[in-house]
Structures are given as structure tokens and as C-alpha cells.
N, C-alpha and C positions, 0 to 999 in steps of 0.2 A: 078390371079395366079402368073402373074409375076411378081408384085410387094410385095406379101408375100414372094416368091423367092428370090427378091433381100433387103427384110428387114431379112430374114433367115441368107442371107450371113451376112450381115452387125455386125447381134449379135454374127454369128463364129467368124469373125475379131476381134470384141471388145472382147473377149471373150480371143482370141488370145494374142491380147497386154494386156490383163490382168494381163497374165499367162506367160507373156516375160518379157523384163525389162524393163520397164514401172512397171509392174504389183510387179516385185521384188521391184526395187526403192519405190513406194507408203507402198510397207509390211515395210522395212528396217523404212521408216519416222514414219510408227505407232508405228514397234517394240519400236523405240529411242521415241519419244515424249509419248507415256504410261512411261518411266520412268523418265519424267521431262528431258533427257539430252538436249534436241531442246531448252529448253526454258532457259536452265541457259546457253546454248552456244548465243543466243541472248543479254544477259547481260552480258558475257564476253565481248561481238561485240561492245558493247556500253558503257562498261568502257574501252575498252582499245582507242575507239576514241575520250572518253572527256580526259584520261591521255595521247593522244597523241598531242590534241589540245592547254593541258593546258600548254604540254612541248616544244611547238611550240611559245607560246606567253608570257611565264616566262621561258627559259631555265634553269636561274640560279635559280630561287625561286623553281623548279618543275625540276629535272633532270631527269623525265623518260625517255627520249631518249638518255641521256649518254649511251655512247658504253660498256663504264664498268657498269652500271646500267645492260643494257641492257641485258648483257651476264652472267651476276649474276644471276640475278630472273629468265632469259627465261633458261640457259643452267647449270643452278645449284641448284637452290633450286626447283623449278617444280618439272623437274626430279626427286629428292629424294621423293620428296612428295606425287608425283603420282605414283612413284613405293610401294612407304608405302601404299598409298589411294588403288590401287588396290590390295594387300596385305588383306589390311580388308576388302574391297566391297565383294572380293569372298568368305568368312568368312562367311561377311554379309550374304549374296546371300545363302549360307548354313541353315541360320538361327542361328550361334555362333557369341561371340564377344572374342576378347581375349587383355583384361587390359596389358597385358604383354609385348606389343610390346616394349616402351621404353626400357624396360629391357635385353629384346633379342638382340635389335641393342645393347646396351653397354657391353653384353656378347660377342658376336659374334664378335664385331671391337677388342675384347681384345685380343680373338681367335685369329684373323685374324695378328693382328700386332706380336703377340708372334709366332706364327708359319712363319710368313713371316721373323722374326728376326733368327730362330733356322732352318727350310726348304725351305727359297724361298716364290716367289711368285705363283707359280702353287698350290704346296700343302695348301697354306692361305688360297687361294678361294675357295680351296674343305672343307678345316676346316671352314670357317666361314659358307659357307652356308650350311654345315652337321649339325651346331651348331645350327643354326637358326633354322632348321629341328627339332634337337633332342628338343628341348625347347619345340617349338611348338606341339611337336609329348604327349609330358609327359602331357601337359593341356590338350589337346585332348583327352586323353585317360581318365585321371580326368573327365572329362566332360562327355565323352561317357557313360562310366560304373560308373559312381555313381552318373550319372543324377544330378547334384549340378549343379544351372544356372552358366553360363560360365563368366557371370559379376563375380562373386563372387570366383568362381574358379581361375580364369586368373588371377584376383587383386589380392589373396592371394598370387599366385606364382610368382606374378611381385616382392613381396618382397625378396621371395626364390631366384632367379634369382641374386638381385640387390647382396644380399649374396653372390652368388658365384663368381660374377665380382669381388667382393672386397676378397673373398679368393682365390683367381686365383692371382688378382694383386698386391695385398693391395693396400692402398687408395692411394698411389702414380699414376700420370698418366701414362697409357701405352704411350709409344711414337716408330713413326718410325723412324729409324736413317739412319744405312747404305742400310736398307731395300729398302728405299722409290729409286728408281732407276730412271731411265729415260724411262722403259717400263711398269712398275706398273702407274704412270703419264701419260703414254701416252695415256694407258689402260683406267683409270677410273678417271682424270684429268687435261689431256691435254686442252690447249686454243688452238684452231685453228681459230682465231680471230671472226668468226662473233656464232660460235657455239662452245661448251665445249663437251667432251666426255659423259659428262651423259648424255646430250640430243640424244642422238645415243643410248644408253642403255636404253631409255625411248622408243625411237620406237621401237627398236627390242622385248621388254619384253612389249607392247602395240599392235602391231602385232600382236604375240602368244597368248595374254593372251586375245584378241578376238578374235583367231578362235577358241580357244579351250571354253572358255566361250557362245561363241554365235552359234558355228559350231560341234559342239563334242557332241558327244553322251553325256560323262563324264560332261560337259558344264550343259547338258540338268538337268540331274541327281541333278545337284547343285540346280535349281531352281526347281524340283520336292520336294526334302526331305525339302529345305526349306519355300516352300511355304506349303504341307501337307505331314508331315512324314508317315504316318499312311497310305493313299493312293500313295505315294509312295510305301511303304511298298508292299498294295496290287498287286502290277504291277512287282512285282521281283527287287526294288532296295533295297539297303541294305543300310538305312540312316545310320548306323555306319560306317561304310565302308566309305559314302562319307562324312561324316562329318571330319573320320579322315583323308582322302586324301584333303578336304580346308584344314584344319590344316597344313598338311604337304607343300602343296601350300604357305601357307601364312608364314610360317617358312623358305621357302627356299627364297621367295620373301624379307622377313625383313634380312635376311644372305646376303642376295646379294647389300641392299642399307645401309647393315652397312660398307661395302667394300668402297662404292662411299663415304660414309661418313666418314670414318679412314683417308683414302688416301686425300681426299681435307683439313683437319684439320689437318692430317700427329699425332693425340691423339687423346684419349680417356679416362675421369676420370670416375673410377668405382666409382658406389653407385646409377648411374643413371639420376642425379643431369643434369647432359646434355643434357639428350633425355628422357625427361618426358614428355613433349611437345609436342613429336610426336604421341604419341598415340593419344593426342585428338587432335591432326590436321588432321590423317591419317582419324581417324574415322569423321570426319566433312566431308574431301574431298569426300570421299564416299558418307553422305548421303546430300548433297550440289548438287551432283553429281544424284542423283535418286535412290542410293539404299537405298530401305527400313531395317526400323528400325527391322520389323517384321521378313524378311527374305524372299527368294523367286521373288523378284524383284531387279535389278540392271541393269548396263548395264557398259564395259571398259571406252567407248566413255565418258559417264556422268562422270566416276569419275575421268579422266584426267582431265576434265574441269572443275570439281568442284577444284581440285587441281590446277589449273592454275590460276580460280579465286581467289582462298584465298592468295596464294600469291600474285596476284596482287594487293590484297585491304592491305596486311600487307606491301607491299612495297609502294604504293603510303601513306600508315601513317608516314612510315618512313620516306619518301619525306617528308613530311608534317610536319616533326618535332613533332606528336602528342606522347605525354605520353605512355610508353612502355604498363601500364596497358589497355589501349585501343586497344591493339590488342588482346589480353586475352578476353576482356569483348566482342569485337568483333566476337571473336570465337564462344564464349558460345551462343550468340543472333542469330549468323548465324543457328545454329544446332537446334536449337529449330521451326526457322521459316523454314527452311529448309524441317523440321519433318511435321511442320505441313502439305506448301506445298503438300510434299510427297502422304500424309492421304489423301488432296483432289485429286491428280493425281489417288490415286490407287480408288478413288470414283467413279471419272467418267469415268473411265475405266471399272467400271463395271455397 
């Protein structure tokens, strides 16, 4: 008796720490490794020690540890790229794609700059990212109500879009002048020698955009509708409704890193021709990152890190003096093995 007694206790205890944090922590490592982020943060861990070692014993041939290196890729291009990558993940995570992002950042910086030249900088940042909203919101609703798959919808509109960049501007580039001040810089450019101001705007909108993703009721909803509309449906969510609020998300998200992007290049040339790029980097980071092609699977944590890796393998090319076409062809190899990865992670998770 009293040693079933004291093996009774033993399994309330385990039972206990299960259910505390121990028990949280072990949920958190399955949540994240079911969508690959554990693993491609491992390969972050272990390229950034061979480009720190390489920058250790070739400084000059291998300038990874240049301080301006350094503050470039970690607190300027990341940032933009992870803010675009979480932009499309929660899209993803919907189950939409939306071709249009390039187009919206070149809409939206032109916004931003023309309105910061004629009302300031307060009223820019509410135009650009209303703009990015409004773009996003017209595809959305293209998509929602006339069911036309969102590849095909969003590509068509990304040309509409490049249209209205060039009748807004004409093809002359937007530029900031007397606009670009010493608080608009400080805001979304400033160097503070070991970190740049996006990197600051990368946590704060990295922060939110996992609790609300991972913590939020609205969160949940995302990876409902896009994992099965239909049973969603059956449950009282309204996949329209949240499809159009990713939309809306991912509009306000791409408004806000065409800001970070005006303000560092201080221009913007309409037609697109700039930021085509980004859509299929944004959309790699993502699913580099863990979020599925499908939809219904993602995670914040994965597509920062997929964003952190890709810039660092396009900047150690660049180190490397390799051919511009190589980061291109780079891209296109990563997303495909990325995919595949992905396909066997969501296997053995089931």
C-alpha cells in the first residue's frame, strides 16, 4: 500500500511538471520544430560560425565581420526582409499568396514620399500604410468573391498597381528632399553604431505579430481557414472575413517596410523595376522559414530566420565576389528544397 501510495504521488508530480513550465517549454519545441523553424535555426547557427571563422582568418578576402558589413545585413536588410517574409507567412498561413507585393512597396514609398513632401511626416506613415492596406484589401476581395486562385489574381494586379505608381509619378523617380529630416532618420534610419533603427521595428512588429499569430484567438482562425476552410466554416469562422483581414495584415505590413525602404534609399522609381525581388525573397523567407505552401502551417519565429538566412547566404556571395546571377538561381533552389523539406516535416507530423 505504501509504496503504490508513494508511486501515486510521484505520477501527480510528473503529471504537475508537465502541466507547468517544463510541460509549456517541451509544447513551445514541438509547436516550433512541426514547422521546421528549430531546424533551419540550427543552420543559421552553423553558417554564421563558418562566416565568422572564415572572417577571422581571411579578414580582408571575407569581410563578414566588418562593422559596416555587419550593420548592413544584421540592421538593414534582415529587418526589411523579415518584415516583407512575415507579411506573406501570414497570408501563407491563410492559405493566399499575393504576386503584388513588389508593386505595393513601389506604390506605397511613392505615397509616402509625396505625402511627406506636401503634409509631413505623421500624415506619410498613415498614407503609406492606408495604401498598402487599400491595395491589399482590392486583391482580397478579387480573391474572396470570384474565387480566381490568388497566384493569378495578385500577378495580374501587381501590373495594375506598377500602372498606378507610374500615373501617380510618371516614370521620373520619386525623391525625398527637404522632407527627409533628422526625425523621419532617426525614426526609420538612424545608425546608432552597433544597431540601425529597423532592427528595433523588426522586434517590435516580431513581438506582436507572434502573439497575435500564436496567442490570438484571430491567430488561431488563420491557421483554421487555412488549413481546412470548410471545417473551419463548420465551427462559426468565416474564412472570408479572415482571409480578408491576412490581406489587410499583410497590406499594412508591406505600407510600413515601404517606409523603412523610401527613407534608407531617400527614392523610389515607379514601374517596379526596384522591388520585384522582393516578392520572391519575401515569399522564400517564409517558406525557408516553415510556412507551408499549402497553408495552415507557419510559425513568426521560422520566417525571421528564414529571412535572416537568406540574407546571409546573399551576403556572404557578395563577400565572395560570386556573379549577381547566383543569388537569383540561389533563391529559386532554396524554395523548391525548402518545399520539399516542408512536405516531409508536415509527413511526420502526422
Amino acid at each position: 500500500m505504501a509504496t503504490e501510495a508513494i508511486t501515486t504521488q510521484r505520477r501527480i508530480s510528473d503529471a504537475r511538471q508537465s502541466s507547468g513550465l517544463f510541460g509549456r517549454v517541451r509544447h513551445e519545441l514541438q509547436f516550433v520544430r512541426g514547422r521546421g523553424a528549430l531546424e533551419i535555426s540550427v543552420v543559421l547557427i552553423v553558417l554564421l560560425a563558418g562566416y565568422t571563422i572564415a572572417g577571422l582568418v581571411s579578414p580582408e578576402g571575407f569581410a563578414f565581420l566588418n562593422p559596416n558589413n555587419l550593420s548592413g545585413v544584421v540592421s538593414q536588410a534582415v529587418p526589411v526582409l523579415a518584415i516583407l517574409g512575415l507579411a506573406a507567412g501570414i497570408l501563407m498561413i491563410a492559405g493566399e499568396f499575393d504576386l503584388s507585393l513588389g508593386a505595393n512597396i513601389t506604390l506605397s514609398a511613392i505615397v509616402f514620399i509625396k505625402t511627406a513632401e506636401g503634409a509631413g511626416l505623421w500624415a506619410a506613415i498613415a498614407a503609406a500604410i492606408v495604401c498598402g492596406m487599400v491595395v491589399a484589401l482590392v486583391n482580397g476581395l478579387i480573391v474572396v468573391y470570384t474565387r480566381i486562385p490568388s497566384f493569378i489574381a495578385t500577378l495580374g494586379m501587381s501590373f495594375f498597381w506598377m500602372g498606378a505608381g507610374i500615373f501617380l509619378n510618371g516614370t521620373t523617380p520619386a525623391t525625398l528632399t527637404s522632407s527627409r529630416d533628422d526625425l523621419m532618420v532617426f525614426l526609420f534610419a538612424q545608425d546608432f553604431g552597433f544597431f540601425r533603427s529597423q532592427l528595433v521595428w523588426l522586434l517590435i512588429i516580431g513581438v506582436l505579430a507572434w502573439f497575435f499569430v500564436h496567442r490570438h484567438r484571430l491567430g488561431n482562425h488563420l491557421f483554421a481557414v487555412g488549413g481546412n476552410p470548410a471545417a473551419a466554416e463548420a465551427i462559426s469562422i468565416n474564412p472570408k472575413r479572415v482571409k480578408l483581414m491576412s490581406f489587410a495584415i499583410f497590406g499594412g505590413l508591406v505600407g510600413f517596410a515601404s517606409i523603412l525602404i523610401a527613407v534608407r534609399t531617400s527614392s523610389m522609381q515607379p514601374g517596379g523595376s526596384a522591388t520585384e525581388d522582393f516578392t520572391l525573397f519575401a515569399i522564400a523567407a517564409a517558406v525557408v522559414g516553415g510556412t507551408s505552401l499549402m497553408g495552415g502551417r507557419g510559425s513568426v519565429t521560422g520566417i525571421v530566420v528564414g529571412a535572416a538566412l537568406i540574407e546571409l547566404i546573399r551576403n556572404g556571395l557578395l563577400l565572395a565576389k560570386a556573379p549577381g546571377f547566383y543569388i537569383t538561381l540561389f533563391v529559386g533552389v532554396t524554395i523548391v528544397i525548402a518545399a520539399i523539406f516542408n512536405k516531409l516535416m508536415e509527413g511526420k507530423a502526422r
